[in-house]
C-alpha positions in Angstrom: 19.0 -13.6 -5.5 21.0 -12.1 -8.4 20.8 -15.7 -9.8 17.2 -15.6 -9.9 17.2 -12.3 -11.6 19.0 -13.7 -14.2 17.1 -16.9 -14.6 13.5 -14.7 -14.7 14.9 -12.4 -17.3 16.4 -15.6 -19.2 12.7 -17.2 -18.9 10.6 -13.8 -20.1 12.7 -13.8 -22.8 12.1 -17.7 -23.7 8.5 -16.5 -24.3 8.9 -13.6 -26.1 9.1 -13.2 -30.0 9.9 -9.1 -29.7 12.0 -6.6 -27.7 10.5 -5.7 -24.1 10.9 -2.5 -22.1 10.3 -2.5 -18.7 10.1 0.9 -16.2 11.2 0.8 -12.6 8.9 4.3 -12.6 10.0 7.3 -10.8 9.7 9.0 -7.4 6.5 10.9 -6.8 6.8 14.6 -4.9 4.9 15.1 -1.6 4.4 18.7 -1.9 7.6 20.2 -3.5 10.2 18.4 -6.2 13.1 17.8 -3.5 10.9 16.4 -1.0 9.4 13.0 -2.6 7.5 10.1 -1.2 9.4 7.1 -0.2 10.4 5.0 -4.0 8.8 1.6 -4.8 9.9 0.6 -8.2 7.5 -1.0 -10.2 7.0 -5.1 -8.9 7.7 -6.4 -13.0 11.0 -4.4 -12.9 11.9 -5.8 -9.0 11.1 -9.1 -10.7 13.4 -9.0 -13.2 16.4 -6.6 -11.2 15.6 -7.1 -7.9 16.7 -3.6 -6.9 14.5 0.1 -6.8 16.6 2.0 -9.1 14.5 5.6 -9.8 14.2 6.1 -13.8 15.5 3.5 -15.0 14.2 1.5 -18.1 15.4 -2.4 -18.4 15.3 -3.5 -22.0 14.9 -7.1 -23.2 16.3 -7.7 -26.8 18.1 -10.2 -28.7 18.4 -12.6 -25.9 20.4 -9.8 -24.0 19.1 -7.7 -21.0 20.3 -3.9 -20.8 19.6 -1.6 -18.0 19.7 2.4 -19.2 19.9 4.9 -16.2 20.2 8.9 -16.3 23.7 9.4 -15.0 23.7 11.0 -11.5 24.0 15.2 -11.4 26.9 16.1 -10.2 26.7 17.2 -7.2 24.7 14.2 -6.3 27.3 12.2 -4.4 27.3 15.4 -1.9 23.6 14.5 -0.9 23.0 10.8 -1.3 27.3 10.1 -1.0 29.2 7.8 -3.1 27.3 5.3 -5.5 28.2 2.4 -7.8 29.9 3.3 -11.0 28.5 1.3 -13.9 30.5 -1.5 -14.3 29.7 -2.2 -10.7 26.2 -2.0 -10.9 26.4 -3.7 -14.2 28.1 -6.7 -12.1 25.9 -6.6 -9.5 22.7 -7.2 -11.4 24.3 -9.3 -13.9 23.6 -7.3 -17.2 25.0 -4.3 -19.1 24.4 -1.3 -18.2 23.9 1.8 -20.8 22.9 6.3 -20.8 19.2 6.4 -21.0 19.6 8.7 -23.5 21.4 5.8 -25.7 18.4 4.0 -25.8 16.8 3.6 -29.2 13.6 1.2 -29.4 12.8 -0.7 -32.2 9.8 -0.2 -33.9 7.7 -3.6 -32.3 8.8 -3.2 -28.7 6.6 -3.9 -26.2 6.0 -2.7 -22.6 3.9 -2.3 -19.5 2.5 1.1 -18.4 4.2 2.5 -15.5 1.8 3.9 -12.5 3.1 7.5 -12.6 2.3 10.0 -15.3 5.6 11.0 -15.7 7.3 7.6 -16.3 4.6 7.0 -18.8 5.0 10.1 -20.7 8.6 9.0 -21.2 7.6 5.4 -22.0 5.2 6.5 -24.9 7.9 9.1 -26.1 10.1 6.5 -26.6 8.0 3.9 -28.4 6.2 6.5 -30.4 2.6 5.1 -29.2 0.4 6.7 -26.2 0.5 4.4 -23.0 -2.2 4.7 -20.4 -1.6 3.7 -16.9 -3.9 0.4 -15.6 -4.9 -0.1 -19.4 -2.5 -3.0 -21.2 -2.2 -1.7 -25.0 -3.3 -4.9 -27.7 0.2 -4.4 -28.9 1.7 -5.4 -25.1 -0.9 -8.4 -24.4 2.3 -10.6 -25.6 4.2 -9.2 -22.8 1.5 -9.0 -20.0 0.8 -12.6 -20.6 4.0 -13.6 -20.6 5.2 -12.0 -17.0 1.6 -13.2 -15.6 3.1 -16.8 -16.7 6.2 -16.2 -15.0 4.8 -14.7 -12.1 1.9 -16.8 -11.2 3.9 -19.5 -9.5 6.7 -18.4 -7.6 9.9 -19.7 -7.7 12.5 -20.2 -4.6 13.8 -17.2 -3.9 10.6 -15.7 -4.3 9.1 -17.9 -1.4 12.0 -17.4 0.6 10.4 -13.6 0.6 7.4 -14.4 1.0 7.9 -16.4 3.9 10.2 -13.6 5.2 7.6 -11.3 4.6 5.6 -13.9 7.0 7.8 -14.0 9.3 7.8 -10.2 10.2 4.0 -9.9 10.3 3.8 -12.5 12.6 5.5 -10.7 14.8 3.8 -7.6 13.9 0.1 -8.7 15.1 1.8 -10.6 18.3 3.2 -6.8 19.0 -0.4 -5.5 18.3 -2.0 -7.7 20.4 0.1 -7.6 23.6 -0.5 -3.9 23.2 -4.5 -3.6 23.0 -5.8 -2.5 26.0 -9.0 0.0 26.7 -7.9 3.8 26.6 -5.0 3.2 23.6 -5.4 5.0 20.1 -5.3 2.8 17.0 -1.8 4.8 15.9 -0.3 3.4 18.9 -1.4 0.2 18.3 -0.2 0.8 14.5 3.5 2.2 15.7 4.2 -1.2 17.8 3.5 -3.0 14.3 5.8 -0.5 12.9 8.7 -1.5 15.0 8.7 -4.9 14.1 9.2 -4.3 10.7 11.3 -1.5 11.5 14.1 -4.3 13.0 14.2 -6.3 10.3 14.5 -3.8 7.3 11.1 -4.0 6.2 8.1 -1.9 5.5 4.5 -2.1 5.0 3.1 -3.6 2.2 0.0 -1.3 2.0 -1.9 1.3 3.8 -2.7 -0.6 7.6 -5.8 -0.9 8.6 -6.2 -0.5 12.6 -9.7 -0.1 13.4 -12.2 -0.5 15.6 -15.0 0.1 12.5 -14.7 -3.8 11.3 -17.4 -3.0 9.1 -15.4 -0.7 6.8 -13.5 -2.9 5.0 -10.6 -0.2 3.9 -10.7 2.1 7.0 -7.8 4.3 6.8 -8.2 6.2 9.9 -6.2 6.0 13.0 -7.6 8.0 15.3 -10.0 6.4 17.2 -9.3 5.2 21.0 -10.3 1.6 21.7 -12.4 0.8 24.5 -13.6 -2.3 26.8 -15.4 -4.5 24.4 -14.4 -3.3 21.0 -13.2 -6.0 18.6 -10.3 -4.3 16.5 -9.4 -5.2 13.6 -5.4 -5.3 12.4 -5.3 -5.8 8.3 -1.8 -5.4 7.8 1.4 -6.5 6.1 5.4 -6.3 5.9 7.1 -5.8 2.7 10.3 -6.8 2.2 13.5 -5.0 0.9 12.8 -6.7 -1.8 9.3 -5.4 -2.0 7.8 -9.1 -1.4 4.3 -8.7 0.6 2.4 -10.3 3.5 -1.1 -9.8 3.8 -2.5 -10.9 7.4 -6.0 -10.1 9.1 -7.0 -11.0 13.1 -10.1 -9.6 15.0 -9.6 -9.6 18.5 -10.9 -7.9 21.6 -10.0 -5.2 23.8 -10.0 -5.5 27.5 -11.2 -8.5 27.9 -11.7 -11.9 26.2 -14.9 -12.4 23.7 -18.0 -11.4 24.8 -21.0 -14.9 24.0 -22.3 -13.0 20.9 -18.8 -12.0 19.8 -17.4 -15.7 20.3 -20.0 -17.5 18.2 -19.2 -15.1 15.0 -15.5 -15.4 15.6 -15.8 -19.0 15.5 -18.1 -19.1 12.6 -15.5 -17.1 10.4 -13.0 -19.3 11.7 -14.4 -22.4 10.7 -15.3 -20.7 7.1 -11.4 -19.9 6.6 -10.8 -23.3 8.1 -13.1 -25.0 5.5 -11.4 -22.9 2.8 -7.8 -23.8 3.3 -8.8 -27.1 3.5 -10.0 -26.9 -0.1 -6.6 -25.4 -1.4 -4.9 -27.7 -3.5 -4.1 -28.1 -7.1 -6.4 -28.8 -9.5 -9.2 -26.6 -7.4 -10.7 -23.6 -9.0 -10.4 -20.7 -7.0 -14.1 -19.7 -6.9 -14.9 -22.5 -5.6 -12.8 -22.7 -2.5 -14.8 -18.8 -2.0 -17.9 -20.8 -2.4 -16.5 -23.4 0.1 -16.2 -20.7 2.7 -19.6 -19.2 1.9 -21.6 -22.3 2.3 -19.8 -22.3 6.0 -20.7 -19.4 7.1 -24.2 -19.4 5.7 -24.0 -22.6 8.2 -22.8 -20.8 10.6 -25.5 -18.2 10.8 -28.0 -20.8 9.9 -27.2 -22.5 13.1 -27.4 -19.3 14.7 -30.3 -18.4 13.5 -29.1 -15.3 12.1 -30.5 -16.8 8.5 -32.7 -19.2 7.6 -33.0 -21.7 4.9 -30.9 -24.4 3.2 -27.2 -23.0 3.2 -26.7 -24.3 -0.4 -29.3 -22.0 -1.5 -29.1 -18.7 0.5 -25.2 -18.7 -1.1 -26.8 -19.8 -4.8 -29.2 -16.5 -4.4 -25.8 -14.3 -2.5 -27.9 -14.0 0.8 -24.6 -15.0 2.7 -23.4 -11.8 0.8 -24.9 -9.7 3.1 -22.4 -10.2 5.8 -19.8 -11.5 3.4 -19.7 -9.4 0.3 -16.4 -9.5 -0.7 -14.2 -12.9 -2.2 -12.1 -15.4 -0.6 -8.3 -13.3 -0.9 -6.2 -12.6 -4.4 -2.9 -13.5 -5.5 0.2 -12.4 -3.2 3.7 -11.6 -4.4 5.6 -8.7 -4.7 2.3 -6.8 -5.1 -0.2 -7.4 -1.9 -3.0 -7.8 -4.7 0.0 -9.7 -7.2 -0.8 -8.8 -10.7 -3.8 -6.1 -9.9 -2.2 -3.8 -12.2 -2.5 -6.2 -15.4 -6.4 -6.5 -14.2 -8.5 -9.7 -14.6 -6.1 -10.7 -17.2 -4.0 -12.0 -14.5 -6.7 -12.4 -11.7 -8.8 -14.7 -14.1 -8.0 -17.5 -15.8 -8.8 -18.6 -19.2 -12.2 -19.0 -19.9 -13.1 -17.3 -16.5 -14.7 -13.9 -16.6 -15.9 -11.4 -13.4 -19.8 -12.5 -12.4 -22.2 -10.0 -12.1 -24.0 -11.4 -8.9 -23.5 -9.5 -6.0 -22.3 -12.9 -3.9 -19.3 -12.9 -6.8 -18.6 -10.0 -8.6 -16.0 -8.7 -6.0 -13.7 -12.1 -6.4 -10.2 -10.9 -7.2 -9.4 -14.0 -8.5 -10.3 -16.8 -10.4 -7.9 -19.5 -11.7 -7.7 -23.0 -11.4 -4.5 -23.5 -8.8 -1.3 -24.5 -9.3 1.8 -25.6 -7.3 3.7 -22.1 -6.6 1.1 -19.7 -6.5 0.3 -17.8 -3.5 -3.1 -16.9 -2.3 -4.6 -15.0 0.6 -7.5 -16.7 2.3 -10.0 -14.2 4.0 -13.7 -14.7 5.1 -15.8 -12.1 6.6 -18.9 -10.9 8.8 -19.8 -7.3 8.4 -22.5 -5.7 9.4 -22.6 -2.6 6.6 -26.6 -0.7 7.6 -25.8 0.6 3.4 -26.2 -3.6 2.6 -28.5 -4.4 5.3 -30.8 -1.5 5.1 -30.9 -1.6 1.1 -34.2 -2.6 0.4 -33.1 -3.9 -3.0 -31.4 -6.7 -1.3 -34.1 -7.3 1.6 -33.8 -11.3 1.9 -37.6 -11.0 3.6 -38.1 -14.1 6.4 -34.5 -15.5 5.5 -32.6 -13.0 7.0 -34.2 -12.9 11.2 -33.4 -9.1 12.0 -34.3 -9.6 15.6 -31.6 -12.4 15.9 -29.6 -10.3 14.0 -29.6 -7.4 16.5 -28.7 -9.8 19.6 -25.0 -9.4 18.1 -24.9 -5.6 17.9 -21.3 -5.8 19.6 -19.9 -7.5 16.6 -19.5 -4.5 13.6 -16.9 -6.5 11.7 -14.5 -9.8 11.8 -11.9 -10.9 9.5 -9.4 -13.4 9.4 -6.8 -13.6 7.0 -3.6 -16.1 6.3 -1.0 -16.4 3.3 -1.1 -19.8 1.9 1.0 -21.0 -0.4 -0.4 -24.0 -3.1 1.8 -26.8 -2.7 2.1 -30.6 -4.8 -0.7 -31.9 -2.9 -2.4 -28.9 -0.4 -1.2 -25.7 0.6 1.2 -25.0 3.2 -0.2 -21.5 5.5 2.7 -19.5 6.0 1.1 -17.3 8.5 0.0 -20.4 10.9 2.3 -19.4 13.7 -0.3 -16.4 14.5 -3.3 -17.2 16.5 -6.3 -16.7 15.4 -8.3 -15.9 18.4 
């Protein structure tokens, strides 16, 4: 990995005509200064070092890459022992290391806001401009294009992670399901998951959702005990040491295999996600591999007779969006939504802008694919009574509600797989895992 490093930092530098400084961000306290939550350095400084070091700033200059790090307190080595001096460190990463309170900027430096206050308080004290976090400063659009470049398509070593990352949620959901039975709380179901990526050195990638409320597409809670008949849905992830992500989504039952009503949805959003891998290739914009899996399911419901009408046209006027309001997936790396901080500026390619229809505007990305980038792939039906009870989006006699309420036991199913865009398809890295 250290050769990777090196060869990223050798690349950003390629593409850059001024000096780039690049925070790793700082730990955040839970309720008291000593007692912080757990570090994730910033994923544009893992790119580029590969290792969560608190505070530290990497600057790019004159073809040269220099870390600058506080110096421990110290009594630090009696609470955290021994660490590397900094000719070790300096070795290990494969650059110099300096005092962060050597570093001078020059006046046209670059940089990229860090996501704590504190970090970029320091980062605007030091290049004499005010940064905001989420907000990319004209003077820094250089830089964000540049890493969005680099990071777009991945290179070995980052799918080596990636597939890792796989690897460990696999086994994750396979814990999850061998677990679900009527009478078990969603934490439990969330602590098995936990132990697989426990074993292997990983964490989560994001918050997990472990719910029995499908329909809420970020449930956070836990609590809930499962019962004969539920569908629960598992939306969750490993991370990596390296703080590469998976991002994985099954729907299954509890107690019991799929009830009639419950089957014929599953299999409808399985044959939308299997329509929309199939359109994964290079050369395919990414909207329309979402619009690939819309027509399905309006298909799908069609030949249910959930909907009526042409499924061409109830996806042209976002009908399907009443059960499928959100896009296909996003970009995956080493953030689970790769690049959201940068905004549509990564998520959307040239020429591309966010849609204002309802069926559309909630499509993370938008690019024309490319060998090396990695994509989630994630098709929906929801039953949300705030969408299917606004009367500003009443379809009339194209949506049957008394179909509709034959499949009361289904709230919410989603499935979701990593797929990597190869020379000529896409290759799933989360097809070990059944789907149903």
């Amino acid at each position: 990995m250290l050769t990777a490093h090196v060869e990223r930092r050798r690349r950003l530098m390629a593409r850059l005509d001024r000096p780039a400084l690049i925070a790793a961000g700082a730990p955040q306290p839970r309720n008291y200064p000593a007692n912080t939550q757990p570090f994730r350095a910033s994923s544009h400084f893992l790119y580029l070092v590969g290792r969560p070091l608190p505070g530290c700033f990497l600057l790019l200059a004159d073809g040269e890459a220099t870390l600058y790090r506080e110096p421990p307190p110290p009594d630090d080595a009696l609470w955290h022992g021994p660490q590397p001096d900094a000719a070790e460190l300096g070795e290990a990463l494969g650059l110099k290391l300096a005092p962060l309170d050597a570093l001078r900027l020059p006046p046209d430096t670059m940089s990229l806001p860090a996501m704590d206050a504190a970090t970029v308080a320091r980062q605007s004290r030091l290049l004499g401009r005010a940064l905001t976090p989420g907000r990319i400063d004209p003077t820094d659009l250089p830089l964000a294009d540049a890493m969005i470049a680099l990071r777009l398509r991945h290179d070995a070593a980052a799918v080596a992670e990636l597939r890792a990352a796989a690897e460990a949620t696999v086994a994750a959901h396979r814990a999850a399901r061998a677990a679900l039975r009527p009478g078990i709380a969603e934490y439990a179901v969330w602590a098995e998951m936990q132990a697989e990526f426990t074993r292997r050195g990983m964490g989560a990638a994001y918050a997990p959702i472990v719910t029995r409320r499908g329909e809420v597409l970020h449930e956070r809670g836990l609590h809930r005990t499962l019962e004969a008949g539920d569908l629960i849905l598992i939306d969750v992830g490993a991370e990596t040491a390296g703080g590469w992500a998976a991002d994985v989504t099954r729907t299954w039952p509890v107690g019991g295999p799929l009830s009639p009503t419950q089957a014929e949805l599953h299999r409808v959003v399985r044959d939308a996600q299997a329509a929309a891998i199939a359109a994964v290739k290079p050369g395919v914009r990414y909207r329309d591999v979402h619009l690939t899996a819309a027509v399905s399911l309006a298909a799908g419901l069609v030949e249910l007779g959930i909907l009526r009408g042409d499924p061409h046209e109830l996806v042209a006027d976002d009908v399907h969006a009443l059960f499928f309001p959100h896009g296909i997936g996003h970009l995956i790396g080493l953030d689970v939504h790769d690049m959201e901080d940068l905004g549509d500026r990564a998520g959307y390619g040239p020429g591309f802008t966010r849609s204002a229809r309802f069926g559309l505007g909630y499509l993370r990305l938008d690019r024309v694919l490319e060998p090396g980038m990695a994509v989630t792939i994630e098709p929906g039906f929801y039953q949300v009574p705030a969408i299917l009870d606004d009367p500003a989006r009443d379809p009339g006699d194209r949506l049957d509600r008394a179909t509709l309420a034959k499949f009361a036991d289904v709230r919410g199913i989603r499935i979701e797989d990593d797929v990597l865009v190869t020379a000529d398809g896409a290759d799933v890295l989360t097809e070990a895992l059944a789907r149903v």
